[in-house]
C-alpha positions as CSV (number, residue, x, y, z in Angstrom):
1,X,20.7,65.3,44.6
2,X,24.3,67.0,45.5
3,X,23.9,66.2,49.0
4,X,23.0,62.2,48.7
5,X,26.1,62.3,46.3
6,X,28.2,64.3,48.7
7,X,27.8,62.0,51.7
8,X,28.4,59.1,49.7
9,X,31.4,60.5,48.7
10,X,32.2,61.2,52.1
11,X,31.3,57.7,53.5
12,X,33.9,56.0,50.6
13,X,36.4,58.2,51.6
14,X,36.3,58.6,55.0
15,X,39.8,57.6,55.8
16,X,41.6,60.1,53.0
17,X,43.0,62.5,54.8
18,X,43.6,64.1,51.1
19,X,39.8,64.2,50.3
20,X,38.8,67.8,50.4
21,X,35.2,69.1,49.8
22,X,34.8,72.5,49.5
23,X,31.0,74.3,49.0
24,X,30.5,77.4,47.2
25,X,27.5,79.8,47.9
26,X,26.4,80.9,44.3
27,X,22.7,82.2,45.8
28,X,20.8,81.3,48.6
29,X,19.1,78.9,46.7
30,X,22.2,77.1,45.0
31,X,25.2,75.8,46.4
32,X,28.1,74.1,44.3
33,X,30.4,71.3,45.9
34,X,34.3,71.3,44.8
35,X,35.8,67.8,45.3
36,X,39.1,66.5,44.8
37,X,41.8,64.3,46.2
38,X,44.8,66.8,47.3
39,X,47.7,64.4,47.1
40,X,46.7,64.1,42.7
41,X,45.5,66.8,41.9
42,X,47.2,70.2,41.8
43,X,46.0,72.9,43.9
44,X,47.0,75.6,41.4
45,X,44.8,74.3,38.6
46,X,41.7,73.7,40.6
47,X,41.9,77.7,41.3
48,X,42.8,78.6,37.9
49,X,40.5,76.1,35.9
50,X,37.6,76.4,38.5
51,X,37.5,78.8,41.5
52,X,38.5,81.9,39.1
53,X,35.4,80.9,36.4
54,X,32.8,80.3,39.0
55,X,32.1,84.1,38.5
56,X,31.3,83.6,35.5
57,X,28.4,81.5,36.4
58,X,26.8,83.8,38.2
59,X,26.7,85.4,35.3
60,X,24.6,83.4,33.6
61,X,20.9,83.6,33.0
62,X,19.8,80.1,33.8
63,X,23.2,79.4,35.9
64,X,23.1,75.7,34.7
65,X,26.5,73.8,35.8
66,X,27.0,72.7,32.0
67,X,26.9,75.8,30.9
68,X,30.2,76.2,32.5
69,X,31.8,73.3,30.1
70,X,32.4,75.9,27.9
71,X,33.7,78.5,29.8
72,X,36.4,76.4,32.1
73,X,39.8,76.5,30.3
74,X,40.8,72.1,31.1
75,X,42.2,70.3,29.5
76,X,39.7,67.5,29.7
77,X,36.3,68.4,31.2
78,X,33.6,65.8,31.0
79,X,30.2,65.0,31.9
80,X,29.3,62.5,34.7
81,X,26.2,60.9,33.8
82,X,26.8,57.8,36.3
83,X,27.7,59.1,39.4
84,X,29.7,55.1,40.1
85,X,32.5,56.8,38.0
86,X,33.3,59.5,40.4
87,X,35.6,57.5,41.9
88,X,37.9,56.9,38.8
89,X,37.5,60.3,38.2
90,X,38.6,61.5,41.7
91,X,41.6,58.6,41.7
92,X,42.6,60.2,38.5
93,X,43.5,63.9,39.2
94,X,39.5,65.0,38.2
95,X,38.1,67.7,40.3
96,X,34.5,66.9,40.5
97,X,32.0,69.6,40.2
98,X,28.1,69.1,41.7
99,X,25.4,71.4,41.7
100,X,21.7,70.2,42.5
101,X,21.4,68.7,38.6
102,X,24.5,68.0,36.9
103,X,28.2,66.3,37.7
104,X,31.4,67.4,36.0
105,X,34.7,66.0,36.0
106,X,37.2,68.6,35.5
107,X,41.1,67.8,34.7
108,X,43.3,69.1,37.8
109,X,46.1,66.2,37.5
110,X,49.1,67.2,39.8
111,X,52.7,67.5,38.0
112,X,53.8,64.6,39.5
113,X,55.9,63.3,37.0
114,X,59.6,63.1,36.5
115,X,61.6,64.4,33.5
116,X,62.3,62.1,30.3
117,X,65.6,60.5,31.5
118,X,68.2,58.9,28.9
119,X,67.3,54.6,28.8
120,X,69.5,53.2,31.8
121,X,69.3,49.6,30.3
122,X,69.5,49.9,27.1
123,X,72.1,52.5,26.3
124,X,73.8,52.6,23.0
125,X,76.2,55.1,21.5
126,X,74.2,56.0,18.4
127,X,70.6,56.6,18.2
128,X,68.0,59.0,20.2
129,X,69.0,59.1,24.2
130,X,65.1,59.4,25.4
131,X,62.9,56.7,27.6
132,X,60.0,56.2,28.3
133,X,58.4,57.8,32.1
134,X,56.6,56.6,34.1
135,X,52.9,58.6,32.9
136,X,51.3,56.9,30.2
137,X,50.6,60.2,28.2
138,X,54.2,61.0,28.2
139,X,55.0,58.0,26.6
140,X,52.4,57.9,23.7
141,X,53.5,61.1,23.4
142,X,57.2,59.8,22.8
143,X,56.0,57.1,20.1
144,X,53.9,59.8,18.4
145,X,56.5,62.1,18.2
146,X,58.1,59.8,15.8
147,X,55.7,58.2,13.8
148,X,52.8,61.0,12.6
149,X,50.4,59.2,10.9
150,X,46.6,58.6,11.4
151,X,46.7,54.9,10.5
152,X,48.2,54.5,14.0
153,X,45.6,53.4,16.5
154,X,45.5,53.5,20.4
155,X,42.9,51.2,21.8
156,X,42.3,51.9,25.5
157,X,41.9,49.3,28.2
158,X,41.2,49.8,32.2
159,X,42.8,46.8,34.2
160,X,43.3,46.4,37.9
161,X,39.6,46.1,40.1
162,X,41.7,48.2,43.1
163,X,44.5,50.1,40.8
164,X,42.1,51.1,37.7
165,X,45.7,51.1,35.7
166,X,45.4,52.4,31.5
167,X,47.4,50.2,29.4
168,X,47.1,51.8,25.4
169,X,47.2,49.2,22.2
170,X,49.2,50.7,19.7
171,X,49.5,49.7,16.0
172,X,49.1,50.3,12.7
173,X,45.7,49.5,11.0
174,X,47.2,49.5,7.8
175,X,50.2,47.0,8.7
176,X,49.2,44.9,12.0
177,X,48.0,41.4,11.4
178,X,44.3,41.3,12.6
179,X,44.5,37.8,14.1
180,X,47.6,39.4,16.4
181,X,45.3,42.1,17.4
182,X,42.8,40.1,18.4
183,X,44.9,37.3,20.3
184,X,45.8,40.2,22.5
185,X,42.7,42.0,23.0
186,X,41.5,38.2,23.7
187,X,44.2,37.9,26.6
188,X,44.0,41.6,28.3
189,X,40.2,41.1,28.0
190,X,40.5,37.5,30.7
191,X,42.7,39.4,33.2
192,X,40.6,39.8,36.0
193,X,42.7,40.9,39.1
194,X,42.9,43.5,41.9
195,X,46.1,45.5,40.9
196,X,48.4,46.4,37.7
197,X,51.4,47.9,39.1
198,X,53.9,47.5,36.2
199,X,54.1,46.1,32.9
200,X,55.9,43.1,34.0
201,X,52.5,41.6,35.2
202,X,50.7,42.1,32.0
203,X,53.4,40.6,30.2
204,X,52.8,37.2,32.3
205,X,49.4,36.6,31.3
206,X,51.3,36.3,27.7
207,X,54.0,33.8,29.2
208,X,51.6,31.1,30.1
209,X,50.6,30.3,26.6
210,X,54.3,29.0,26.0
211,X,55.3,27.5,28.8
212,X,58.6,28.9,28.3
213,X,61.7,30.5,30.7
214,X,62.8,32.7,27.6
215,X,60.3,36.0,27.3
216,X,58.0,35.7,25.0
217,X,56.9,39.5,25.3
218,X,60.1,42.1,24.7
219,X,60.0,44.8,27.3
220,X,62.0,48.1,26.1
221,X,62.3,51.6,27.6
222,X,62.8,53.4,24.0
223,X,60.8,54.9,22.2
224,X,62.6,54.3,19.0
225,X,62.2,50.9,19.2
226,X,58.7,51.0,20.1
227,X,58.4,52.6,16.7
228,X,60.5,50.4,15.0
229,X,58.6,47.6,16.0
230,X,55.5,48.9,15.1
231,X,56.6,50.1,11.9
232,X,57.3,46.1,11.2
233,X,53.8,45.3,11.8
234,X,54.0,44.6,15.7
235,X,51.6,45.5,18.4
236,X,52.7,47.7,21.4
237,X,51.3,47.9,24.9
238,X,52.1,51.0,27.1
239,X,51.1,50.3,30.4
240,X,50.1,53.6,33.2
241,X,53.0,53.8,36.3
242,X,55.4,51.5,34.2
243,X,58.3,52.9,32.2
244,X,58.8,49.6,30.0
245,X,56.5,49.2,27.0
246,X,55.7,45.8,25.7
247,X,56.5,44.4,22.1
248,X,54.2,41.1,20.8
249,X,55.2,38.9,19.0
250,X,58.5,38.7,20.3
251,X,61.0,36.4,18.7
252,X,64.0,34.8,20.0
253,X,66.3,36.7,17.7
254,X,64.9,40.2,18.9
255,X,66.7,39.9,22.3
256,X,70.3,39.5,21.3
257,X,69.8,42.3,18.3
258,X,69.1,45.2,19.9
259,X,67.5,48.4,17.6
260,X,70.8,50.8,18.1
261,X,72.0,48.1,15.7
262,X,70.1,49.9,13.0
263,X,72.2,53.3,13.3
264,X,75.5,51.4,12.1
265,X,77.4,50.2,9.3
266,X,75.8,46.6,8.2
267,X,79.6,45.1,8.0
268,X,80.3,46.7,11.4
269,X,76.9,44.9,13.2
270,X,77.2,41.5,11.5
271,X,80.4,41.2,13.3
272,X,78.6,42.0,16.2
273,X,75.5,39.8,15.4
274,X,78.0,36.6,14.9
275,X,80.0,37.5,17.9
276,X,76.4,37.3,20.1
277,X,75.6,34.3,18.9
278,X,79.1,32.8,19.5
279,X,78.3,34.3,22.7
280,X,75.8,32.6,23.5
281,X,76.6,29.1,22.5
282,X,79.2,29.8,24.6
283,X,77.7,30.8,27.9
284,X,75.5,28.0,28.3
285,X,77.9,25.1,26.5
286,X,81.5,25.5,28.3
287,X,81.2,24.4,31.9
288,X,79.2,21.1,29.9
289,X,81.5,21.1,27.5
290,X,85.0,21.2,29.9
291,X,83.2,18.3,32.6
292,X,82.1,15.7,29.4
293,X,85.8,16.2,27.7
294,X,87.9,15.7,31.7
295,X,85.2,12.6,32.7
296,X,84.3,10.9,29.3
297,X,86.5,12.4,26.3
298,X,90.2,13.2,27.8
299,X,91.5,11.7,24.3
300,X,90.2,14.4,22.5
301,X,92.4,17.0,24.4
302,X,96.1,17.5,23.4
303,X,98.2,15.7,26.0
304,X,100.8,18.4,27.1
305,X,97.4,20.0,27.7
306,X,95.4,17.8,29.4
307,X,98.5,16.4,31.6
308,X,98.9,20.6,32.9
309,X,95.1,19.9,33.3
310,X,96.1,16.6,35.3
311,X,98.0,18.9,37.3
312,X,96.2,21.3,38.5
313,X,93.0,19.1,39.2
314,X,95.7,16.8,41.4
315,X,95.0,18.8,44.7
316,X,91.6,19.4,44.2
317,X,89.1,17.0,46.5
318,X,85.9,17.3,44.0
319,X,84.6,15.8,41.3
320,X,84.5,18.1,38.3
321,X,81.1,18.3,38.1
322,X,81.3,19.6,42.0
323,X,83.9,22.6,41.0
324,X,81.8,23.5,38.2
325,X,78.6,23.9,40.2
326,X,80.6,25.6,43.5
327,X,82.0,28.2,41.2
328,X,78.6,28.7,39.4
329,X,76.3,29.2,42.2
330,X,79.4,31.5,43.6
331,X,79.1,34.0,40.1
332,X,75.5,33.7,40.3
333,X,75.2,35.5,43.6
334,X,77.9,38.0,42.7
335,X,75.7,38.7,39.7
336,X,72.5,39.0,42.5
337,X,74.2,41.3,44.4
338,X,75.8,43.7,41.5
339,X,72.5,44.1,40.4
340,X,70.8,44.6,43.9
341,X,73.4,47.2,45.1
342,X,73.6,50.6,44.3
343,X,74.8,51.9,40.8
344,X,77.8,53.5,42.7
345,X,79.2,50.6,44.3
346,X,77.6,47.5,43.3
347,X,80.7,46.6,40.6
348,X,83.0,47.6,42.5
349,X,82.0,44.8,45.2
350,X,81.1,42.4,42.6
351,X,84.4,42.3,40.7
352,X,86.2,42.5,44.5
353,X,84.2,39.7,45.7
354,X,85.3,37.5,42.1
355,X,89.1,38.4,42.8
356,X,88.9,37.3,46.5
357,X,87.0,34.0,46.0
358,X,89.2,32.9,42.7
359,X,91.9,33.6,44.7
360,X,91.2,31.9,47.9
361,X,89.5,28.7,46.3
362,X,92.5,28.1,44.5
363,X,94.7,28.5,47.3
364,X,92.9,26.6,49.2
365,X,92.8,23.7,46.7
366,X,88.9,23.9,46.6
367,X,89.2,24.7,42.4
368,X,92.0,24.4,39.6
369,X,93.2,27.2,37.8
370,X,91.3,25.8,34.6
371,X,88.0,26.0,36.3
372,X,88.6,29.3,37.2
373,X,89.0,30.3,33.9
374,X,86.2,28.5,32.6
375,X,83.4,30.1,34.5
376,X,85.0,33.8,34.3
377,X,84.9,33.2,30.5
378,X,81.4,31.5,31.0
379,X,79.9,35.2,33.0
380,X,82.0,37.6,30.9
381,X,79.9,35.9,27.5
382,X,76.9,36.3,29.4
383,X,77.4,40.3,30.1
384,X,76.4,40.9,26.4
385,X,72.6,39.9,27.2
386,X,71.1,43.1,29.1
387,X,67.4,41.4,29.1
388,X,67.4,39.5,32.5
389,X,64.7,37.2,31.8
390,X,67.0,36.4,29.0
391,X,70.4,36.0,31.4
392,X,67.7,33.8,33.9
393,X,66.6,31.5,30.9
394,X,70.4,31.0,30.0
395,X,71.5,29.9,33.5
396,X,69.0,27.8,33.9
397,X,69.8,25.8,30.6
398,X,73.6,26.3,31.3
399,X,72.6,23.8,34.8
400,X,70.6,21.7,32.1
401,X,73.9,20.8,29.9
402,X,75.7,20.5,32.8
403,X,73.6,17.7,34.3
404,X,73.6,16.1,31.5
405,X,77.0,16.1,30.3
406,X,78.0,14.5,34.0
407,X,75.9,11.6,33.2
408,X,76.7,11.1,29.6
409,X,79.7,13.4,28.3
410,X,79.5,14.4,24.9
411,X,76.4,12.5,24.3
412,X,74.5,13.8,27.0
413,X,75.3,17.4,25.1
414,X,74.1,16.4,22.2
415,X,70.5,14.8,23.7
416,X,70.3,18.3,25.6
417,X,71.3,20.4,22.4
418,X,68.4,18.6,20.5
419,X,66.0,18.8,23.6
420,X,66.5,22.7,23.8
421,X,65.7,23.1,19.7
422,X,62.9,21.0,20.0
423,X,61.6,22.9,23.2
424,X,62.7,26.4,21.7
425,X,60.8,26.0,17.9
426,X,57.9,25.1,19.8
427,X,58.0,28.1,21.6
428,X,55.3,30.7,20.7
429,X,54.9,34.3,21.2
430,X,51.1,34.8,20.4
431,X,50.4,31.9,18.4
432,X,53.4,32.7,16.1
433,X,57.1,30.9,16.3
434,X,59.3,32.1,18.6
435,X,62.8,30.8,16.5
436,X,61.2,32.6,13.8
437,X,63.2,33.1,11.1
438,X,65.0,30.6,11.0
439,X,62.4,28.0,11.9
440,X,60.4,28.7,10.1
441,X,62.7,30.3,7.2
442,X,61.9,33.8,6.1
443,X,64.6,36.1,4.5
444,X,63.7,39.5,5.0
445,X,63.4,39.3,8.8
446,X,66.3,37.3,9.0
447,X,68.6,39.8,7.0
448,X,66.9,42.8,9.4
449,X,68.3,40.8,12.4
450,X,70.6,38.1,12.1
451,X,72.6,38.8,9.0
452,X,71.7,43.1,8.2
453,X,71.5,44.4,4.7
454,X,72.6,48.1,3.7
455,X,69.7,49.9,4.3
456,X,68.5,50.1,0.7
457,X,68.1,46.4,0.3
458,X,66.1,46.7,3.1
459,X,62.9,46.8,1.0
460,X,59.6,44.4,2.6
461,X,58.3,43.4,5.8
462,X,58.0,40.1,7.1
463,X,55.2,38.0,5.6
464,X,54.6,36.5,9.0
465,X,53.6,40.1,10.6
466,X,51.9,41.2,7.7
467,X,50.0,40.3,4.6
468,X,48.4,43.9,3.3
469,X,51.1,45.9,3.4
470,X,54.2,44.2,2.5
471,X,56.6,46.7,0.6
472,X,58.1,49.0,3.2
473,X,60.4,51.0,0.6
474,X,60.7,51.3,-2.8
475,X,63.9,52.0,-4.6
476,X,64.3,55.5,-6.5
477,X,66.9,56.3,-9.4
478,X,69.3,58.9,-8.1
């Protein structure tokens, strides 16, 4: 049998350099085969797991190859019983072990991992400092370092007909809405496609159901909030070769309240809450807002002011709505090429570049001074979004109002303010609201995110994540 299996093996592989097959002579009459792919599997291990204990075989009355299960110190030794899973055995760090009537798979994985690192995009000054690698078992490691309790459950799932990647389910049993379990085993069951190379292309597959350019799946590299999250009743997916874990059902109010907000004073963060919501009113109203009020509505603005305004636009060639849109598309690719660049120069260029083309515009009587202003205050709003599917959704709404207010001034904003509620509450994530709480209304996730309580008020769970387990803390008399 070993040989038919051998040359199989041989004829799949036949361009991997990194294949190695090495046979052992146990007696004349048996002969074992070690296989394994060099460039995942370490070396080391297949000599101290394997090569050392074949001795101990010889040992051994009837010298059956399962015997051996016992007696080989891996971390993970299984029996092949279909020899069509060799391959995600081999592909997976797995020596494979053949003798003329069994198969074993034997873990050998290669240390090819990197270290924990601190999170790079979502750094805060309070809270833990670890992320999330790269190697699947690493990060449930991460999330189960936190949370130690046996009602968390890991369902597994092999996606990716070419890659073979692991994504893990994690929730609680005890907290998780079924109906949200399901909608997501429903969805990663339909995926039927060659490679999974990151998590950014399993959270797709949950995009199309809302149509939407704001994320409807929160990707995070910290553990903490992974645990947070799932402590709330959500459903996490850690996905093999990606560093980013996923976070269903994701609401809109998730991704400008970040989980370090947890680790401070509640006074101190709803400041902060109310200033990112100013923020982003402002980001995607002023440019609108300054082009309705010069074109439509120049009663409304103060007349010393709007004759400086008068001033400064008297040299200037374009339309309004031109300057707006020149300057725009300018920021836009600064903001391109900050993020493209290296970490230790790409600002630098990014705030040189915004200096020199301010500067030169309105010397050359391209743009006023007052536009100028107006999209610098427009970007520097923006900076306080770090999610970029967020920072993409916003510019592309930001061109929305603008459009909008050229035709129609102050009555094209509103028509475009009610278009976006409208298109934003029926946004799902799931099957469930995305403007959830506030549409619909629920208190106790809206005081964990948009207005915080002190931490002892902070008592139940959100009825919309779950319905069996609803008190989260219970107050005790000092």
């Amino acid at each position: 049998m070993h040989n038919k299996i051998v040359k199989q093996i041989q004829k799949e592989f036949s361009q991997n350099v990194d294949l190695i097959i090495k046979p052992i002579k146990l007696s004349p009459l048996q002969i074992i085969y070690i296989i394994y792919l060099e460039s995942v599997t370490g070396s080391d291990k297949v000599n101290d797991y394997i090569l050392k204990n074949l001795s101990l075989l010889s040992g051994l009355k009837h010298k059956r190859l399962s015997d051996l299960k016992s007696l080989i110190p891996s971390p993970h030794t299984v029996v092949v019983n279909n020899k069509d899973e060799i391959e995600f055995y081999l592909t997976n760090g797995f020596t494979i072990v053949i003798d003329n009537t069994d198969i074993l798979a034997l873990e050998t994985k290669a240390d090819i991992n990197r270290s924990i690192p601190e999170s790079s995009t979502e750094s805060s000054i309070y809270g833990p400092k670890d992320a999330f690698t790269e190697n699947i078992q690493i990060n449930l490691g991460l999330v189960k370092r936190r949370i130690k309790s046996h009602t968390l459950k890991s369902k597994s799932y092999v996606l990716g007909r070419k890659t073979s990647t692991m994504i893990n389910m994690l929730y609680f049993d005890d907290i998780a809405e079924k109906h949200n379990i399901e909608q997501i085993n429903r969805v990663l069951n339909s995926i039927d496609i060659d490679g999974i190379i990151d998590s950014g292309s399993i959270a797709q597959y949950f995009q199309l159901e809302s149509k939407s350019n704001f994320p409807t799946v929160y990707k995070t590299e910290r553990p903490d909030s992974v645990a947070t999250a799932l402590l709330e009743g959500k459903i996490v997916l850690l996905v093999d070769t990606s560093p980013f874990a996923l976070i269903l059902p994701a609401f809109f109010s998730d991704f400008i309240n970040p989980t370090s907000d947890n680790y401070s004073l509640p006074n101190n963060i709803n400041f902060l809450k109310v200033l990112r919501l100013f923020s982003f009113v402002v980001t995607m109203l002023l440019p609108a807002l300054y082009v309705a009020l010069i074109n439509f509505n120049p009663e409304t603005i103060p007349t010393s002011l709007l004759v400086n305004f008068a001033m400064q636009r008297s040299e200037v060639p374009f339309p309004t709505i031109v300057e707006a849109t020149i300057m725009l598309i300018a920021c836009e690719i600064l903001r391109e090429s900050d993020i493209r660049f290296p970490n230790s120069y790409g600002s630098a260029i990014s705030i040189l570049g915004a200096l020199i083309i301010g500067e030169a515009a309105v010397s050359a009587g391209i743009v006023s001074p007052i536009m100028i202003i107006i999209i610098a205050f427009t970007f520097i709003t923006s900076l306080i979004f770090t999610d970029q599917e967020v920072t993409n959704a916003i510019r592309q709404w930001r061109f929305f109002f603008l459009l909008l207010a050229t035709l129609y001034g102050l009555y094209g904003i509103i028509i475009a303010i009610i278009y976006f509620l409208i298109h934003i509450t029926e946004t799902t994530s799931i099957k469930n609201p995305y403007f959830f709480p506030l549409a619909p209304y629920e208190k106790n996730y809206l005081h964990k995110y948009l207005i915080k309580n002190p931490i002892d008020k902070d008592l139940k769970r959100s009825p919309l994540l779950t319905k069996k387990n609803y008190q989260k803390q219970r107050r005790k008399k000092a």
